[in-house]
C-alpha positions in Angstrom: 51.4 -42.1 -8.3 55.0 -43.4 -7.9 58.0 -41.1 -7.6 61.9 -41.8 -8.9 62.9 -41.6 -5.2 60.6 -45.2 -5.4 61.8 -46.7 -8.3 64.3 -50.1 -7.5 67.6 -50.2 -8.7 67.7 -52.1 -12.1 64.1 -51.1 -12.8 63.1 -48.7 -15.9 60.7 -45.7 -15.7 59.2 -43.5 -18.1 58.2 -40.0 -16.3 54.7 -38.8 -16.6 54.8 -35.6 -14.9 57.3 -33.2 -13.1 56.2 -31.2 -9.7 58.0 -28.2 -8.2 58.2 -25.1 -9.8 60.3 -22.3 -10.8 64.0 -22.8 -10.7 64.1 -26.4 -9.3 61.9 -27.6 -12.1 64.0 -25.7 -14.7 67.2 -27.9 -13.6 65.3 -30.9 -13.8 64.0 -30.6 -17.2 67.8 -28.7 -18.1 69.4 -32.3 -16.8 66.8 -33.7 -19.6 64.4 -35.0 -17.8 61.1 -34.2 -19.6 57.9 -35.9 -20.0 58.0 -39.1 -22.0 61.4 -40.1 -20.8 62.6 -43.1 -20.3 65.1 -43.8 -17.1 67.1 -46.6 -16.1 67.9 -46.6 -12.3 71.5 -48.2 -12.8 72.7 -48.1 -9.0 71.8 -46.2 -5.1 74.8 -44.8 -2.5 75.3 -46.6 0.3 73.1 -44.4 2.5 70.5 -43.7 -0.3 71.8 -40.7 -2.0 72.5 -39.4 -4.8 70.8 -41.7 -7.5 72.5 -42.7 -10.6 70.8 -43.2 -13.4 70.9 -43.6 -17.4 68.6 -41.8 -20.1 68.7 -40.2 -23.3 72.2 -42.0 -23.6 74.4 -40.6 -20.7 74.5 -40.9 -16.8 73.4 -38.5 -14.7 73.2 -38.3 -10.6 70.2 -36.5 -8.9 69.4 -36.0 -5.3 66.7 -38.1 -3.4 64.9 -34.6 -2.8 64.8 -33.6 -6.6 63.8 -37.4 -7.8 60.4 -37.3 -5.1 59.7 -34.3 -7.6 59.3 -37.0 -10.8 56.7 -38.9 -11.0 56.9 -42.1 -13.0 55.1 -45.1 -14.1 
């Protein structure tokens, strides 16, 4: 299964399934990333981190570490 740290900029996702647990997998779903989602990797740093990204109507930037914890198709 893919992962959003995979995911080209440009490209649009929807998420399938979220792994971690506890308080890490709390944020993510807090930043509104849930199942069903749909997300828009707008652009990449320089050196590959943070991500930037656009669902649910706003921009959000999440860390390469928490978006190998998404997996999308």
């Amino acid at each position: 299964m893919k992962t959003l740290k995979e995911v080209k900029v440009g490209e649009t996702v929807k998420v399938v399934k979220l792994n971690g647990t506890g308080a890490v997998k709390r944020r993510i779903m807090d930043m509104g990333i849930t199942k069903g989602v749909d997300i828009h990797v707008r652009k990449v740093a320089p050196l590959g981190d943070p991500m930037e990204l656009n669902l649910r109507g706003y921009e959000l930037s999440v860390r390469k570490a928490d978006a190998e914890m998404i997996e999308v198709e």
